[in-house]
N, C-alpha and C positions, 0 to 999 in steps of 0.2 A: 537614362542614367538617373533623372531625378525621380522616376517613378519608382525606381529598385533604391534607392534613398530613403524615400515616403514609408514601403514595403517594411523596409528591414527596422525601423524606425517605430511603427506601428505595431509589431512585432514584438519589440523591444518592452514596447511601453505595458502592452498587454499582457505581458507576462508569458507568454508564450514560448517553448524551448522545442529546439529540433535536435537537442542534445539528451533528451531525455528516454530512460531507457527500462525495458522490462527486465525485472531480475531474474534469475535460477534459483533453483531451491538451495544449489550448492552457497550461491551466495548469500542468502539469507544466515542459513548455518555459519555460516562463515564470518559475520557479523553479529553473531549473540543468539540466532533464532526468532521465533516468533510466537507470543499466545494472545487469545484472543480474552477480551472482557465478557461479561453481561451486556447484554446489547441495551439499547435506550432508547426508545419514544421520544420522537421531536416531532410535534403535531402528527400529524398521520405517517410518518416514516420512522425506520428504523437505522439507529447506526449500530455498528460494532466498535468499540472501544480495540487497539491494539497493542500491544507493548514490542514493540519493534521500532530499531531504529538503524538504520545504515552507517551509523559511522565506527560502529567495531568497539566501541566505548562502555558498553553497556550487555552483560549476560543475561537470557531470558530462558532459553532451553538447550542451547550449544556453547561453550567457552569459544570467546571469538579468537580469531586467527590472523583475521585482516586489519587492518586500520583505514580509516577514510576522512579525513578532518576534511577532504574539497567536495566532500558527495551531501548535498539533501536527499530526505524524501519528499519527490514530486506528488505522489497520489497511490493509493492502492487502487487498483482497476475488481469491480466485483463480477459474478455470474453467477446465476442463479438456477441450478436446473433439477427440479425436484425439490428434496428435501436436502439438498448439498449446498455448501455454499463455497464457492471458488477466489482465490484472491490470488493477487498478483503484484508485489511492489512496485513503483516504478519510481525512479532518484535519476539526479542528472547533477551536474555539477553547482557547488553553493551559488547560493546566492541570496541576496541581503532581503532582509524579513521570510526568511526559509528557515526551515532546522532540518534538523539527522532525525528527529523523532517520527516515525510516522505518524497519519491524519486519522481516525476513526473510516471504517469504511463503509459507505453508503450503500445501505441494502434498501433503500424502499419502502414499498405494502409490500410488506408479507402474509400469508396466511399464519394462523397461530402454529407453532408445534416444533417439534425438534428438529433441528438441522443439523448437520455432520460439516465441520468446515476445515477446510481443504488449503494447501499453498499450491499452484500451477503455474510452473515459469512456464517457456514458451518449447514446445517440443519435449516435454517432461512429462511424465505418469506424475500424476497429484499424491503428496504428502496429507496427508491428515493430522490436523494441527487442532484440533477439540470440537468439541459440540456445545451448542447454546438453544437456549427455550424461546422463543418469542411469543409473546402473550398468554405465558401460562403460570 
């Protein structure tokens, strides 16, 4: 018992969430939509800037439909295959030093050149959501 104490505990503290969850494209939309920035150079890696945010509060490329004042974004998940780039929201319920806003998402090194970037929930054919240059 005290070691599932310790567990849940260390968990807690870590920031760590087993309520956190991959989105739908429907959901996205459903929430304002999604576009991406000009990406940016942080020492050798590259982020994408997002304008996305789950709590239904804020229009980017769909008039939202849902409301969410208990939902953050946890993290956008990337993938990289080619010259495509893959993204995936992932939000889970608020919590203190969180927001609705999503985080920029972590691409890496990349090779220079155009990318095509994509939204893929989970069991979804991918949304194409813009293109961005890296190092050009």
């Amino acid at each position: 018992m005290i070691r599932l104490l310790i567990a849940i505990t260390l968990l807690a503290l870590s920031g760590c969430s087993v309520n956190t969850e991959s989105q739908s494209w429907h959901f996205v939309q459903s929430v304002g939509g999604i576009t991406v920035g000009t990406p940016v150079r942080v020492d050798r890696d590259w982020r994408l800037p997002l304008n996305a945010n789950v709590s239904g509060l804020k229009e980017f490329t769909a008039k939202p439909s849902t409301m969410n004042s208990g939902m953050d974004c946890r993290s956008v998940d990337v993938s990289i295959e080619g010259s495509a780039i893959f993204l995936t929201i992932k939000s889970g319920p608020a919590a203190e030093a969180r927001n609705a806003q999503c985080p920029p998402a972590f691409l890496g090194q990349l090779k220079d050149g155009k990318y095509d970037v994509f939204y893929r929930g989970a069991n979804e054919a991918p949304a194409r959501i813009g293109e961005v240059s890296i190092g050009l």
